[in-house]
C-alpha positions in Angstrom: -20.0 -38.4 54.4 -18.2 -36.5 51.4 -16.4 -33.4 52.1 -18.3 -30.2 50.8 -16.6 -27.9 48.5 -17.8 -23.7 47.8 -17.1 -22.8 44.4 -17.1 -19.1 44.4 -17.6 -17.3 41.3 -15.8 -13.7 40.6 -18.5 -11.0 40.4 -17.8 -8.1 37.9 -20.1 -5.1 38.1 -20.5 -4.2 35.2 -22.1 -0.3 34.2 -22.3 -1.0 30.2 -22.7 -3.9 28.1 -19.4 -5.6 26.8 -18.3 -4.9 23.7 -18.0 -7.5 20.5 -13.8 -7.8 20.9 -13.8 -7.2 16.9 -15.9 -4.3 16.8 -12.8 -1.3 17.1 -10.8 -3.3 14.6 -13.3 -4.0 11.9 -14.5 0.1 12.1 -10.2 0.7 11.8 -10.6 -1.6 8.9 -13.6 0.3 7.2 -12.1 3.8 8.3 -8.9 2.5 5.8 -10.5 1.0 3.7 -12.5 4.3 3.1 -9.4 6.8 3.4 -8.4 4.9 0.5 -11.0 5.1 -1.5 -11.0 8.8 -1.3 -7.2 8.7 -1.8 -7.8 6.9 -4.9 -10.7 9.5 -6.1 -8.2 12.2 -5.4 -5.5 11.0 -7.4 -8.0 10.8 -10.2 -8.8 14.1 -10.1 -4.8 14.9 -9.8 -4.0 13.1 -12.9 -4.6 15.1 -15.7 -2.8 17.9 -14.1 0.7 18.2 -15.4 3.5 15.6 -14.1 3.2 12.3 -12.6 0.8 13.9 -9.4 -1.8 11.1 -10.1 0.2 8.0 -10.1 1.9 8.3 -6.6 -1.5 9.1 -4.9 -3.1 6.6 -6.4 -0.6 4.1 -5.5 -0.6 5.0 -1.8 -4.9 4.7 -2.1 -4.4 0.5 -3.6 -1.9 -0.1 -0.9 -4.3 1.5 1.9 -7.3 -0.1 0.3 -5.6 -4.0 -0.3 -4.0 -3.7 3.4 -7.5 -3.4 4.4 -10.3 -5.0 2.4 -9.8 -8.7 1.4 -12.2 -8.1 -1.9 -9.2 -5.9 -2.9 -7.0 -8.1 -2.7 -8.5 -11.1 -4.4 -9.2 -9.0 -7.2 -4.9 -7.8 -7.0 -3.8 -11.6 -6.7 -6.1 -11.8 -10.2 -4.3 -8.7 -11.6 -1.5 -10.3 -10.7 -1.7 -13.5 -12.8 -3.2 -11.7 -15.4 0.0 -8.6 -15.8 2.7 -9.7 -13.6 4.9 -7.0 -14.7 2.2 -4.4 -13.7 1.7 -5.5 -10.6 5.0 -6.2 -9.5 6.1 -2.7 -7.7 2.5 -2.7 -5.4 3.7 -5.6 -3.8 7.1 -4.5 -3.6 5.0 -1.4 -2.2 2.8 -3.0 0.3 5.9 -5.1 1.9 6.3 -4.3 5.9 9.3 -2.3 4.8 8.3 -0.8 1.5 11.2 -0.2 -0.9 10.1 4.0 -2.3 12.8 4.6 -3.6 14.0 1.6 -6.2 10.4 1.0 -7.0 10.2 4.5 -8.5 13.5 4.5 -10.0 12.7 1.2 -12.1 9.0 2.8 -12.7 11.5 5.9 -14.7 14.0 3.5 -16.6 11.0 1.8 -17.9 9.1 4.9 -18.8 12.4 5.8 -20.4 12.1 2.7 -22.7 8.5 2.8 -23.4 9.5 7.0 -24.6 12.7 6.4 -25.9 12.7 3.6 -28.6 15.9 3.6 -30.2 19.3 4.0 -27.7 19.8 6.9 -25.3 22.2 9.6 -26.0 25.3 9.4 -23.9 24.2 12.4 -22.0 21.0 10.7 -20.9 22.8 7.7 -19.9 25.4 10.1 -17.9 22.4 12.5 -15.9 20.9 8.8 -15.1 23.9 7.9 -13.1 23.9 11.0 -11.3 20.6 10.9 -10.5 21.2 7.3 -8.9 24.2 8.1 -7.5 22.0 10.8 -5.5 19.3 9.1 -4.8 21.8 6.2 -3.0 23.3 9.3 -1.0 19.3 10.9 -0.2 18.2 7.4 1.5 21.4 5.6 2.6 
């Protein structure tokens, strides 16, 4: 005769139906993906106010949105081949520890060379490296 074996299986009472595991994080995703939007839409309407109000909060919007939706960032990784130079500081945004402060400095020395053709004046050159030297003090 062949030995006999029980097999018992665990019983789980359960009051409500389980849950898709991917549910909570695809409505997270959507939930960013949408703060972003409307981060974007407000730094449109920021951006013809006086100053550079627009660009930050529009730049904190794309990094929310391409974290978040992978149509964004196909169409980025096509930016990307397409203006390089453009794109550059998003990434350098969107990195796990996002470098604010040099990303916006370079973003003013080139809007100093797109404003200022010709050579600066020694006094711009001199309030530049004060400005630097204050910034590397503000976020050492």
């Amino acid at each position: 005769m062949a030995p006999v074996t029980l097999v018992l299986t665990p019983f789980r009472a359960e009051s409500r139906p389980r849950q898709r595991p991917g549910l909570l994080r695809r409505a997270k995703r959507w939930g960013m993906m949408a703060l972003g939007f409307l981060i974007i839409g407000a730094g449109v309407l920021i951006a013809p106010l006086p100053g550079p109000g627009g660009v930050p909060v529009i730049a904190v919007g794309l990094v929310l949105l391409l974290r978040n939706s992978w149509w964004a960032k196909r169409q980025f990784i096509r930016a990307q081949h397409a203006r390089p130079k453009w794109v550059y500081p998003f990434r350098r945004l969107m990195r796990k520890k996002p470098e604010i402060a040099p990303v916006f400095w370079q973003q003013a020395l080139r809007a100093e060379k797109v404003m200022l053709r010709r050579r600066p004046s020694r006094l711009l050159i001199r309030a530049r490296k004060r400005t630097r030297r204050a910034f590397r003090r503000l976020f050492r």
